[in-house]
One Martini backbone bead per residue (centre of mass of N, CA, C, O) as a GRO file, in nm:
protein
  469
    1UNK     BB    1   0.098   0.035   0.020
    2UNK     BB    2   0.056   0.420  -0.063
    3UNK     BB    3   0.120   0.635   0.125
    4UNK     BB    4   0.058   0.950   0.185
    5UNK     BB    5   0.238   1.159   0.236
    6UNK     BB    6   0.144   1.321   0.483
    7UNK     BB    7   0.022   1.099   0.640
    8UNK     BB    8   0.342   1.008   0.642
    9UNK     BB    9   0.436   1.243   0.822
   10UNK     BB   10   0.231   1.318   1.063
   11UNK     BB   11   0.157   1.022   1.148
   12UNK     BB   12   0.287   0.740   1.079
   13UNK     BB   13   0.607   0.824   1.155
   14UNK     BB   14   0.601   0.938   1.417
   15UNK     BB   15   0.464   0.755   1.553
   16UNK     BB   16   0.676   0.484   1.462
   17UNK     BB   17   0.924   0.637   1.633
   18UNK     BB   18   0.765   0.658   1.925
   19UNK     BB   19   0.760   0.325   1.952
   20UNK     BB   20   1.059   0.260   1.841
   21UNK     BB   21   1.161   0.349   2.110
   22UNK     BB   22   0.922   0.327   2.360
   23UNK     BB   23   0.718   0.044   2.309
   24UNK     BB   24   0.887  -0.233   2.205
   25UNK     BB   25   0.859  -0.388   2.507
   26UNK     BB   26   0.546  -0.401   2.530
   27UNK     BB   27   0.464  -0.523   2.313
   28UNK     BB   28   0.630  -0.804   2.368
   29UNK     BB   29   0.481  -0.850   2.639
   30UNK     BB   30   0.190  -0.869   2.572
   31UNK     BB   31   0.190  -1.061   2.355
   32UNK     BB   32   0.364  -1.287   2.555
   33UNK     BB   33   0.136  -1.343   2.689
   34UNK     BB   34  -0.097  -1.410   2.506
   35UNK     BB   35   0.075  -1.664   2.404
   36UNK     BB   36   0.073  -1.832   2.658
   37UNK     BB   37  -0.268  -1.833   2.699
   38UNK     BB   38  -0.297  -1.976   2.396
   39UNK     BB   39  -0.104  -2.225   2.510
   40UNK     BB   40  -0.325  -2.328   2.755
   41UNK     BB   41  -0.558  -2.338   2.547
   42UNK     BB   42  -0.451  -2.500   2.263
   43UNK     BB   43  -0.316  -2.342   2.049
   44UNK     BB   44  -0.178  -2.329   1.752
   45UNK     BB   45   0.144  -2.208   1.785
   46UNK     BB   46   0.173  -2.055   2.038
   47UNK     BB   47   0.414  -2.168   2.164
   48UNK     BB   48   0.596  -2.079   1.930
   49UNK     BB   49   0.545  -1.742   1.980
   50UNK     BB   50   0.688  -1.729   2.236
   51UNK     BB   51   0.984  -1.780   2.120
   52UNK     BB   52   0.959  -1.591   1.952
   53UNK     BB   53   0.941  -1.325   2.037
   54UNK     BB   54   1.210  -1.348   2.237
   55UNK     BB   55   1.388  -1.328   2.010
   56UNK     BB   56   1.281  -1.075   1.864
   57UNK     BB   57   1.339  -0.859   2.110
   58UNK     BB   58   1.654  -0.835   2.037
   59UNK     BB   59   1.624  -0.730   1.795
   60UNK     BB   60   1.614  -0.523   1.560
   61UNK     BB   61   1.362  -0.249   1.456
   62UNK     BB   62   1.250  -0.141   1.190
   63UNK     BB   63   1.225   0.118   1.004
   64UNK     BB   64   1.032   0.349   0.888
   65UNK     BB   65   0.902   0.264   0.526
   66UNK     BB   66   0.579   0.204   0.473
   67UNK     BB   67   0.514  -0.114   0.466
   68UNK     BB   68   0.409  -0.023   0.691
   69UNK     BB   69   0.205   0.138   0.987
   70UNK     BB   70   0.315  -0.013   1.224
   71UNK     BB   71   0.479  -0.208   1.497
   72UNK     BB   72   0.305  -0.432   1.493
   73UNK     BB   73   0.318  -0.530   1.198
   74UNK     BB   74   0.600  -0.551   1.201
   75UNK     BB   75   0.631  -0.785   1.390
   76UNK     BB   76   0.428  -0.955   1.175
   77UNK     BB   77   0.640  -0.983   0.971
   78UNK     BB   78   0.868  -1.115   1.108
   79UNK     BB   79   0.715  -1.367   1.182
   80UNK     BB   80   0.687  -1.453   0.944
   81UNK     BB   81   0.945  -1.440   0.760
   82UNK     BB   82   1.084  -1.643   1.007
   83UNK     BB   83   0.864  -1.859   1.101
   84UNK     BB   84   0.600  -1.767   0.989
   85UNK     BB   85   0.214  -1.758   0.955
   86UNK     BB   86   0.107  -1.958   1.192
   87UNK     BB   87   0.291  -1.763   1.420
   88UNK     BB   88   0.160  -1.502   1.336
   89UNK     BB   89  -0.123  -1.579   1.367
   90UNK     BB   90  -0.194  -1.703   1.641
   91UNK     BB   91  -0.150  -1.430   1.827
   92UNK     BB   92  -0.444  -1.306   1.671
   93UNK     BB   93  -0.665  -1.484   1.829
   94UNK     BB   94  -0.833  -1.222   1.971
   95UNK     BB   95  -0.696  -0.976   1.862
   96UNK     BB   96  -0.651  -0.625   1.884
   97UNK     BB   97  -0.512  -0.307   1.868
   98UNK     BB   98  -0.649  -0.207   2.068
   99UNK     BB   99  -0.611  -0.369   2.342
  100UNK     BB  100  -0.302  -0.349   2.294
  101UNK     BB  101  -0.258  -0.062   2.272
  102UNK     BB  102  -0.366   0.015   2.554
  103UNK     BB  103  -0.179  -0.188   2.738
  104UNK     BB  104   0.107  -0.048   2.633
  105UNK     BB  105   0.030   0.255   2.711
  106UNK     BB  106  -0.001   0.175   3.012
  107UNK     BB  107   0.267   0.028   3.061
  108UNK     BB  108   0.440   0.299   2.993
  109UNK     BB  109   0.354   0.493   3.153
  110UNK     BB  110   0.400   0.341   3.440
  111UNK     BB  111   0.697   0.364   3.414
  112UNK     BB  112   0.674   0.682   3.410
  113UNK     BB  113   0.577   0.678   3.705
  114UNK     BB  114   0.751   0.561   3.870
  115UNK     BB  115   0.981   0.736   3.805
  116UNK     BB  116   0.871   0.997   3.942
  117UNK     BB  117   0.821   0.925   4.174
  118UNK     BB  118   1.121   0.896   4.288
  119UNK     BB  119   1.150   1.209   4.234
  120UNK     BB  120   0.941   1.314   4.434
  121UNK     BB  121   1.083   1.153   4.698
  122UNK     BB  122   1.321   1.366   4.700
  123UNK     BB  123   1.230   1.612   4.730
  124UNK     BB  124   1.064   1.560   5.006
  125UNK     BB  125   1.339   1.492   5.116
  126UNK     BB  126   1.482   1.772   5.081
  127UNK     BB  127   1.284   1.919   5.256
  128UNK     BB  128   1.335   1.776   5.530
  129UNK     BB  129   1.613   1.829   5.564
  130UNK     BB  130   1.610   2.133   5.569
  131UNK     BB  131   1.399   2.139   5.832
  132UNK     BB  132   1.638   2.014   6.008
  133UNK     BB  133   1.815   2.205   5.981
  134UNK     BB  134   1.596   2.488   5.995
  135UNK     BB  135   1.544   2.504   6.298
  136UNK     BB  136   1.439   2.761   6.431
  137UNK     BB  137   1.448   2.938   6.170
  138UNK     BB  138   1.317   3.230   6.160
  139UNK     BB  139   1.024   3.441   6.016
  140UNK     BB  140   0.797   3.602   5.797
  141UNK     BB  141   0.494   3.584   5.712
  142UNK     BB  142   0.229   3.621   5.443
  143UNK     BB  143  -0.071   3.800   5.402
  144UNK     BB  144  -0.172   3.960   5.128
  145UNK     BB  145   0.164   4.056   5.077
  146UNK     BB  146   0.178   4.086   5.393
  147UNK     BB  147   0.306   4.128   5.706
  148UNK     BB  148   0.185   3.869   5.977
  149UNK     BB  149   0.352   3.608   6.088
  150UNK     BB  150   0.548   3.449   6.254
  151UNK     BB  151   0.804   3.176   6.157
  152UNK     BB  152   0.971   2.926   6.020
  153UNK     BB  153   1.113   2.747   5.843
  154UNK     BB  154   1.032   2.438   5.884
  155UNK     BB  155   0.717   2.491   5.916
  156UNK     BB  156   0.690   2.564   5.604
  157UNK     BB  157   0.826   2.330   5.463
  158UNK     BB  158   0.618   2.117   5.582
  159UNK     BB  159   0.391   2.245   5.450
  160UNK     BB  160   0.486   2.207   5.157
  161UNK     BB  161   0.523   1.899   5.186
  162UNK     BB  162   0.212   1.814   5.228
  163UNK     BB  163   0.137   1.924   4.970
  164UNK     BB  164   0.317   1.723   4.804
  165UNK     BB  165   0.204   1.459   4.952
  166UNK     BB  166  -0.094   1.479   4.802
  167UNK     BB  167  -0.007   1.489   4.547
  168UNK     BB  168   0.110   1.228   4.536
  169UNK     BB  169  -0.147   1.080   4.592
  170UNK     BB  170  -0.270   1.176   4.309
  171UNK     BB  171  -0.051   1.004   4.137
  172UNK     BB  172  -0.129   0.728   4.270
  173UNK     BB  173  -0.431   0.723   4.178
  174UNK     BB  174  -0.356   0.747   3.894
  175UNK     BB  175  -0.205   0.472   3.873
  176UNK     BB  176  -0.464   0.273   3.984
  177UNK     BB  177  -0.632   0.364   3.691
  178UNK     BB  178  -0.433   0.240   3.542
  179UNK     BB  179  -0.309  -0.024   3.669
  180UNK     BB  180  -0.490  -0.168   3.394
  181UNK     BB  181  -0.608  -0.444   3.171
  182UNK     BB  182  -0.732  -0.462   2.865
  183UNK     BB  183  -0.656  -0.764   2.789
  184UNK     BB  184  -0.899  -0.931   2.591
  185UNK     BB  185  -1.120  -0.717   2.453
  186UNK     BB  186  -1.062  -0.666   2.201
  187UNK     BB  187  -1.223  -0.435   2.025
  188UNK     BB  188  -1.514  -0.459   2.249
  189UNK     BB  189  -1.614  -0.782   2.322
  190UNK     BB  190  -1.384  -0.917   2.365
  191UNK     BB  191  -1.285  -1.263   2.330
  192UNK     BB  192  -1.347  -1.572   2.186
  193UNK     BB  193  -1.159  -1.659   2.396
  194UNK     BB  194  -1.074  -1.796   2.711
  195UNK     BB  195  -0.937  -1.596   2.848
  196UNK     BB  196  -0.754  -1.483   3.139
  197UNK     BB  197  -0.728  -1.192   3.225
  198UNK     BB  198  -0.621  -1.178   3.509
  199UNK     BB  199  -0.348  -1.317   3.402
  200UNK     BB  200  -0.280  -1.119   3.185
  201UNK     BB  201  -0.245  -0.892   3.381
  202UNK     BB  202  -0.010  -0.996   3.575
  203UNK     BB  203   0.184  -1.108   3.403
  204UNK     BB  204   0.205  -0.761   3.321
  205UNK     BB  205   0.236  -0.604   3.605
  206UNK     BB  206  -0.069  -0.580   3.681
  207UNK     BB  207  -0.320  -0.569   3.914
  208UNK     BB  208  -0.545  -0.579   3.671
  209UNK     BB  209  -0.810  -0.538   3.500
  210UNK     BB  210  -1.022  -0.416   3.269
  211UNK     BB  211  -1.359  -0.527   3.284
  212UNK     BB  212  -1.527  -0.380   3.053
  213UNK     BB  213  -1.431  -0.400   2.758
  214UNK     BB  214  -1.529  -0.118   2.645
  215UNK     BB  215  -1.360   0.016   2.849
  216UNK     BB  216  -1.130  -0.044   2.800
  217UNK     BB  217  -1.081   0.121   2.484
  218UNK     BB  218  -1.242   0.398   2.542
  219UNK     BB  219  -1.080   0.501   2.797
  220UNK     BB  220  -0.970   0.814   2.878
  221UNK     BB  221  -0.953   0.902   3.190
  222UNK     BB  222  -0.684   0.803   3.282
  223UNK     BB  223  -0.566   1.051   3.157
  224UNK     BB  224  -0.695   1.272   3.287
  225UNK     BB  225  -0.591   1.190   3.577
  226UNK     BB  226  -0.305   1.258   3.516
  227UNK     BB  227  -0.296   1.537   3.405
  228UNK     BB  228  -0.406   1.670   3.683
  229UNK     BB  229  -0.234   1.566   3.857
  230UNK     BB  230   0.040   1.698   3.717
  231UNK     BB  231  -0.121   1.993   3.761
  232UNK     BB  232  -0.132   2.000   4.078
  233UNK     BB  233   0.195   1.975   4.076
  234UNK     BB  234   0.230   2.225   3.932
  235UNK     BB  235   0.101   2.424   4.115
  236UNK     BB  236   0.265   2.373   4.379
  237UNK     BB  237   0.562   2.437   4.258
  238UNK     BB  238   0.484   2.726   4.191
  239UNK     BB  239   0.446   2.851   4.471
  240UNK     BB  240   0.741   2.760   4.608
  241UNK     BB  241   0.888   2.944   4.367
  242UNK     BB  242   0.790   3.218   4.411
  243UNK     BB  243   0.914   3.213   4.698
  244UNK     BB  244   1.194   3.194   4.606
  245UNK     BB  245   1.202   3.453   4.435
  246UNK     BB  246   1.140   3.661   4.651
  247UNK     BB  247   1.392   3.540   4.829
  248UNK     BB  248   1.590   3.654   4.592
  249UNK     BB  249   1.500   3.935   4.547
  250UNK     BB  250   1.632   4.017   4.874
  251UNK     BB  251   1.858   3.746   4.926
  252UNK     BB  252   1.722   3.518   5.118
  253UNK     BB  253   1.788   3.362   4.854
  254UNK     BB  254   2.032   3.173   4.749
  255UNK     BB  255   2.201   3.077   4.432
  256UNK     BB  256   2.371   2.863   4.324
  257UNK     BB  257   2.631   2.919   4.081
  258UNK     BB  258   2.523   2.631   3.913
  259UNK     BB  259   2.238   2.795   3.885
  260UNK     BB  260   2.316   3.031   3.758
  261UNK     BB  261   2.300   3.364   3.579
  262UNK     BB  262   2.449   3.605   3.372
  263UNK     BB  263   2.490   3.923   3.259
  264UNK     BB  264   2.545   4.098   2.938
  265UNK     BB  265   2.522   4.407   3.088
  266UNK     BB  266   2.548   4.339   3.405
  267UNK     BB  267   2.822   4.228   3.642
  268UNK     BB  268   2.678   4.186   3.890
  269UNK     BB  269   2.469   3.970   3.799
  270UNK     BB  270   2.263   3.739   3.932
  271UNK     BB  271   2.039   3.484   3.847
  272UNK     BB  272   1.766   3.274   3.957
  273UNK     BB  273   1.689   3.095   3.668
  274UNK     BB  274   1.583   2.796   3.773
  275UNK     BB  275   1.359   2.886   3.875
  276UNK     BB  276   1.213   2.983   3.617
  277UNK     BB  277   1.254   2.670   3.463
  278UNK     BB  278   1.066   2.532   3.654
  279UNK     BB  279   0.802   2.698   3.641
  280UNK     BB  280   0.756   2.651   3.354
  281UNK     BB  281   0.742   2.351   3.377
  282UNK     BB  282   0.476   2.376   3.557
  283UNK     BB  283   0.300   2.532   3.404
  284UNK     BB  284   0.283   2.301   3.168
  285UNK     BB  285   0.133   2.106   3.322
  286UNK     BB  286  -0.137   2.284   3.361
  287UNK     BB  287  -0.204   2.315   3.040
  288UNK     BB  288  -0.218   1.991   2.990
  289UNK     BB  289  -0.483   1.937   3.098
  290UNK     BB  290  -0.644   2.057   2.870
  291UNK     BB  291  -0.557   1.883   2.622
  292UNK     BB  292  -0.670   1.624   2.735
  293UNK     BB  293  -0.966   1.731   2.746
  294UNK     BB  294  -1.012   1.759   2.464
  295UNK     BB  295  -0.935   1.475   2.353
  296UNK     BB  296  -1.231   1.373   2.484
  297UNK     BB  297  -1.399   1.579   2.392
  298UNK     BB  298  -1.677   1.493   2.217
  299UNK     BB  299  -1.646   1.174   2.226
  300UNK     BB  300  -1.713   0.845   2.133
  301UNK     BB  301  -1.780   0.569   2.314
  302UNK     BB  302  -1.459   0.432   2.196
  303UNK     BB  303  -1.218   0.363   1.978
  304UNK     BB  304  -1.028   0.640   1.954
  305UNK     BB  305  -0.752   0.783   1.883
  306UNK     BB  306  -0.789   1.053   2.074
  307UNK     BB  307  -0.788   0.895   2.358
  308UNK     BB  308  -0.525   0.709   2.277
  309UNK     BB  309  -0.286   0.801   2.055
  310UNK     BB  310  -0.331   1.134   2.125
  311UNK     BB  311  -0.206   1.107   2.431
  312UNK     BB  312   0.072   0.961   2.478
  313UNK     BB  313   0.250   1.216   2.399
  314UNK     BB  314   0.180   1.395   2.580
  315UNK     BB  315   0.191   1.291   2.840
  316UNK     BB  316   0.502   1.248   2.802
  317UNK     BB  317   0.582   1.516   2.815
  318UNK     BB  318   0.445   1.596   3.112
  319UNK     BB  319   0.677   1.377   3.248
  320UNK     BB  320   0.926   1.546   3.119
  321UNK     BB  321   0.825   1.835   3.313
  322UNK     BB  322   0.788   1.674   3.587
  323UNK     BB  323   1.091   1.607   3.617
  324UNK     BB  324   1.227   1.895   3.567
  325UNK     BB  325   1.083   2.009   3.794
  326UNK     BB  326   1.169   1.863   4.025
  327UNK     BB  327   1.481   1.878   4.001
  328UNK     BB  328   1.510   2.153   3.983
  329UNK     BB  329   1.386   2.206   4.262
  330UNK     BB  330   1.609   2.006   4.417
  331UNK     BB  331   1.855   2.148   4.313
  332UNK     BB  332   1.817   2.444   4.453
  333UNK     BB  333   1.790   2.369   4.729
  334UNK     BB  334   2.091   2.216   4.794
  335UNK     BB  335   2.247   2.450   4.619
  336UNK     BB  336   2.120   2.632   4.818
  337UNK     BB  337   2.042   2.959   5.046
  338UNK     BB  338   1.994   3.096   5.349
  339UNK     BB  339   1.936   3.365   5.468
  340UNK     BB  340   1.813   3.481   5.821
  341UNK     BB  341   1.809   3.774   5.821
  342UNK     BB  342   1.638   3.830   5.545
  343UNK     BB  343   1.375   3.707   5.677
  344UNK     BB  344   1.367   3.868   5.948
  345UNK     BB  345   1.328   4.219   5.789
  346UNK     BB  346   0.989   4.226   5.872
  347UNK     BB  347   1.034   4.240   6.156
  348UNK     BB  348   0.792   4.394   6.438
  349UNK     BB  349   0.548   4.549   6.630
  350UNK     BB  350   0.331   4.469   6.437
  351UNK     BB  351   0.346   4.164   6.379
  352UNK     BB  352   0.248   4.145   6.696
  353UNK     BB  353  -0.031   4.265   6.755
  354UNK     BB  354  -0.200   4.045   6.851
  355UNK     BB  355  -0.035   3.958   7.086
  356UNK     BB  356  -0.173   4.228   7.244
  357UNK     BB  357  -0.437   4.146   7.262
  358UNK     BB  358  -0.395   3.876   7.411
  359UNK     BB  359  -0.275   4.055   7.655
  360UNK     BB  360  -0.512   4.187   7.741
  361UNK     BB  361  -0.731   3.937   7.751
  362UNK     BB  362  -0.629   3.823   7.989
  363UNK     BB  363  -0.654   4.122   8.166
  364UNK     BB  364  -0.985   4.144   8.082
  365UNK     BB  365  -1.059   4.262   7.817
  366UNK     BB  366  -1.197   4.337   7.586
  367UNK     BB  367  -1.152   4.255   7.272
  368UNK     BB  368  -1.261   4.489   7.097
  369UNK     BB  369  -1.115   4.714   7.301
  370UNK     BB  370  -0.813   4.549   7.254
  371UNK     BB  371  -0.805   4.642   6.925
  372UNK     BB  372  -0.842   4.947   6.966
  373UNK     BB  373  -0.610   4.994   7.141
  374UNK     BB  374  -0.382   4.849   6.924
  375UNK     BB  375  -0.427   5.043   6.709
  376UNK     BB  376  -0.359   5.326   6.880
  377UNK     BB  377  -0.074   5.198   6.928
  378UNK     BB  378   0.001   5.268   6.638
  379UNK     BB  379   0.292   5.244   6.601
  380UNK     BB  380   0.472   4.965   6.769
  381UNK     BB  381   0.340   4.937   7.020
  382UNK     BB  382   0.271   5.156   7.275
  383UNK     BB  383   0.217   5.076   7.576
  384UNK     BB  384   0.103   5.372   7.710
  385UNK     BB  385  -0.121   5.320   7.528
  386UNK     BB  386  -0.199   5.049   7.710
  387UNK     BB  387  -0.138   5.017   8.024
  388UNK     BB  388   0.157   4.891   8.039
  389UNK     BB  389   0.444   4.721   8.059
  390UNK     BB  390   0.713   4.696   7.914
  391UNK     BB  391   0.811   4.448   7.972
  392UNK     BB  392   0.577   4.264   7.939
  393UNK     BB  393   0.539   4.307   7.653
  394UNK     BB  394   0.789   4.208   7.549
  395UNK     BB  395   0.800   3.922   7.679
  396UNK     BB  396   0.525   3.870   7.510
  397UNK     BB  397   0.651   3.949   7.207
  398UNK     BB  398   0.830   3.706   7.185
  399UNK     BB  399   0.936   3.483   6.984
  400UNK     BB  400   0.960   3.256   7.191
  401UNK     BB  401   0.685   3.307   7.295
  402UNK     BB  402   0.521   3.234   7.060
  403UNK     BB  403   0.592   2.968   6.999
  404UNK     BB  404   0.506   2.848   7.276
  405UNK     BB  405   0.201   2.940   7.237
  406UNK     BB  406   0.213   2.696   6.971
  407UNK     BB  407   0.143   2.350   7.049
  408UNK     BB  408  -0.003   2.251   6.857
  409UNK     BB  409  -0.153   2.126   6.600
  410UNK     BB  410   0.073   2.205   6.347
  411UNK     BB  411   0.252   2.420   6.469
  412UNK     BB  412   0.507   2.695   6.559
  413UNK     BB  413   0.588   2.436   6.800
  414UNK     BB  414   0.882   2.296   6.903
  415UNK     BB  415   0.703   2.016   6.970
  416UNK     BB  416   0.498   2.031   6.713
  417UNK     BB  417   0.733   2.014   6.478
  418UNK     BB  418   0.892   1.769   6.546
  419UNK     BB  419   0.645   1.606   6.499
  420UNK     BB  420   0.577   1.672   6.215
  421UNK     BB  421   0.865   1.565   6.133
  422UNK     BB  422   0.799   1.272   6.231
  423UNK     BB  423   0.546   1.236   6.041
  424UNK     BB  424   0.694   1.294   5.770
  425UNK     BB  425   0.924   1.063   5.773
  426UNK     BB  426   0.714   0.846   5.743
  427UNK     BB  427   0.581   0.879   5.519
  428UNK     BB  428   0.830   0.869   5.349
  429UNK     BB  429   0.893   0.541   5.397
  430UNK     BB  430   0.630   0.419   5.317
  431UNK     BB  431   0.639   0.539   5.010
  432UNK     BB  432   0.886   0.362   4.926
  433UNK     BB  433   0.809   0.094   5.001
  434UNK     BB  434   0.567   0.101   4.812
  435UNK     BB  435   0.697   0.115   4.588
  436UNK     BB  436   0.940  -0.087   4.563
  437UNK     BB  437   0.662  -0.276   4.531
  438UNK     BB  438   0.530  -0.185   4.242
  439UNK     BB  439   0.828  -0.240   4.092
  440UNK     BB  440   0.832  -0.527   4.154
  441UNK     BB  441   0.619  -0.658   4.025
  442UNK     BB  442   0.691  -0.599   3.755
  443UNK     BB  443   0.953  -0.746   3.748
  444UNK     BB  444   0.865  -1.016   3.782
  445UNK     BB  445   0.643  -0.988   3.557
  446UNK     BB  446   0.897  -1.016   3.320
  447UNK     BB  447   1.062  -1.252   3.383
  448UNK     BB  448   0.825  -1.473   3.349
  449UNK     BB  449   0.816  -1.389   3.051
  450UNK     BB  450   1.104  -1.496   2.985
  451UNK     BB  451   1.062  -1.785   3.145
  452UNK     BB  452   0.805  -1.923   3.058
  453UNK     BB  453   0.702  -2.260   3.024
  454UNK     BB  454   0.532  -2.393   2.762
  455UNK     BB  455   0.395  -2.633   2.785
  456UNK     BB  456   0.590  -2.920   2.611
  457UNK     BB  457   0.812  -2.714   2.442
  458UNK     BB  458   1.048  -2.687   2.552
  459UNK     BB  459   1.349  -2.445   2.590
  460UNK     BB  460   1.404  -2.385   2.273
  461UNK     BB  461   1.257  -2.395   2.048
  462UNK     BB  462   1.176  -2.275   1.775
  463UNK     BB  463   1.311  -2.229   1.465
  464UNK     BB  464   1.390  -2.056   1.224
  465UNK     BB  465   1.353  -2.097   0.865
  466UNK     BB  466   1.654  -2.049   0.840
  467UNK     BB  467   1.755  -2.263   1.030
  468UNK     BB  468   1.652  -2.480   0.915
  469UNK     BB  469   1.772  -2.783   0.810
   0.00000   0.00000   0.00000
């Protein structure tokens, strides 16, 4: 067949590169799961299939030439040239291209979202170790753009880590919507053949099946929820990027030498360049999200390119942008510093008015009372205006006394932080236990792949066409 120009250049080709990079592992872990599951049901030729398969697996696959139209029937070919028709007819008995190939990008898919998982586990960590260095650093946090009330920076980031560890939880959440196996749906009501789904799902380290076959290859919520899942870690991480821009720009965040860039025309200057490139890219992460909403929005619940092969690139973009976004944030934390001086160059006796109102109202004043007075004694918070010693007044508006009165849960007292910590702590050995586990199960389901002899067939399997005698 010859494909218009056109449609080779811009669907065929760059699909036909982006499969034989990033897919052909995948597509043969599928294949050879599949060829397992009917070689268990006596489908003939099956069995000679599954070791067809492992050895062509080793080989490389040609480039794209227009000759065939995607790498499954390359794959098809390979099988064909060399081993036969028979198996590599085989391997096709009840399977369709749909539920393959959503099988391979769902499969795809979570070894990158497992990958990024330790990506995200490092900041994380980062940012722990951050809290425990920076133990008791004060700093002022503002409220509505305003210098608010003190705080410590362990505090803080301790703040910043709970958020980046939700969105965690939403991007594991997003793996188990994924980590479903379609295959075995064959076009969409199911393969005539009665395989065990749910062993094809396990040979291939998926959790178990996309259970209703339509559902299996129409479903495009899956992207919808990463790209979602990773557009609010877009979100948290540029805020707290913001951050650190807002204090490198009076200095109290210093970004290492190795990550800073000077000027073509001011030779002072350095710039804090490393977080506006990770902030960009968390920026992308939001935009991706409208991306994916689109290509699922008004299609119909079937098997089509839009949800399914138009997802793909997309997605894979989105997970190399949030992997960039994650390291550039977490080498900028490590290899830079804060100075506690001009963390706490806000620090003033407006930022403690409230504290001298609840010192009025232990006093017995009324609240309303209370605030009216010390209204009226700003600036500086003037005892004589309050009626109080100053001795007292100061003593009871110091740093060291304002967090000692919040020893609340989570609050930015020394033993609710220590404890803060070390609860920030457990959940990171845990989430990590857990993940170690989840990349286990796959390891595990593909060594089976490449090792379960099907019964009967002996350890060499059938030699290719050339081979034989």
């Amino acid at each position: 067949m010859r494909w218009h120009g056109v449609y080779r250049r811009f669907v065929l080709a760059p699909h036909y590169r982006f499969a034989r990079e990033r897919l052909v592992p995948h597509f043969f872990d599928a294949l050879t799961a599949y060829a397992l599951e009917l070689a268990r049901l006596g489908i003939p030729k099956a069995k000679e299939a599954v070791f067809a398969l492992r050895e062509l697996r080793t080989l490389p696959l040609p480039s794209f030439t227009g000759e065939v139209e995607d790498v499954f029937f390359s794959i098809q070919l390979q099988l064909s040239e060399h081993w036969g028709e028979e198996v590599a007819g085989a391997v096709r008995r009840g399977l369709s291209r749909n539920d393959l190939d959503l099988t391979v990008f769902r499969a795809y898919l979570k070894d990158q979202v497992l990958g990024l998982l330790g990506d995200f586990l490092r900041l994380r960590h980062a940012l722990l170790r951050l809290a425990e260095a920076h133990f008791g650093v004060p700093l002022v946090l503002a409220t509505h753009h305003q210098p608010a009330q003190p705080s410590t920076l362990d505090h803080y980031l301790l703040g910043v880590e709970a958020l980046l560890e939700r969105d965690y939880r939403r991007l594991v959440q997003a793996l188990s919507t994924l980590d479903r196996s379609p295959l075995g749906a064959s076009a969409l009501a199911g393969s005539p053949y009665p395989v065990d789904r749910v062993r094809l799902a396990h040979l291939l380290g998926f959790q178990g099946p996309v259970e209703h076959t339509l559902d299996a290859v129409a479903a495009g919520d899956y992207a919808l929820e990463l790209a979602f899942a990773l557009a609010g870690l877009g979100t948290s991480l540029s805020r707290l990027l913001t951050d650190l821009l807002a204090w490198a720009a009076r200095g109290a965040f210093v970004v290492g030498e190795s990550l800073a860039q000077g000027s073509s025309f001011m030779p002072q200057k350095r710039n804090p360049v490393v977080l506006e490139h990770a902030r960009i890219r968390a920026g992308s992460l939001v935009g991706g999200a409208g991306v994916l909403a689109y290509l699922n929005h008004n299609t119909p619940f079937t098997d089509l390119n839009d949800h399914s092969t138009g997802v793909l690139e997309p997605l894979a973009s989105l997970l190399a942008e949030a992997e960039a976004a994650l390291a550039l944030t977490r080498v900028a934390l490590e290899e830079s510093r804060f100075e506690p001086g001009l963390l706490l160059e806000a620090l003033s006796p407006e930022v403690l008015a409230s504290e001298a109102v609840d010192f009025l109202v232990r006093r017995g004043v009324p609240l309303p009372e209370a605030y009216r007075r010390v209204r009226g004694a700003l600036p500086g918070v003037r005892p004589e205006l309050l009626g109080v010693e100053r001795e007292e007044l100061v003593a009871w508006m110091g740093l060291e006394a304002f967090f000692a009165r919040r020893e609340v849960l989570g609050g930015v007292g020394p033993r609710a932080r220590g404890e803060a910590l070390k609860r920030a702590k457990k959940r990171l050995r845990e989430d990590r236990k857990a993940l170690a586990a989840l990349r286990a199960r796959v390891r595990l389901a593909r060594r089976r792949l490449l090792t379960e002899d099907p019964e009967g067939l002996g350890e060499e399997g059938p030699k290719p066409k050339d081979q034989e005698g």
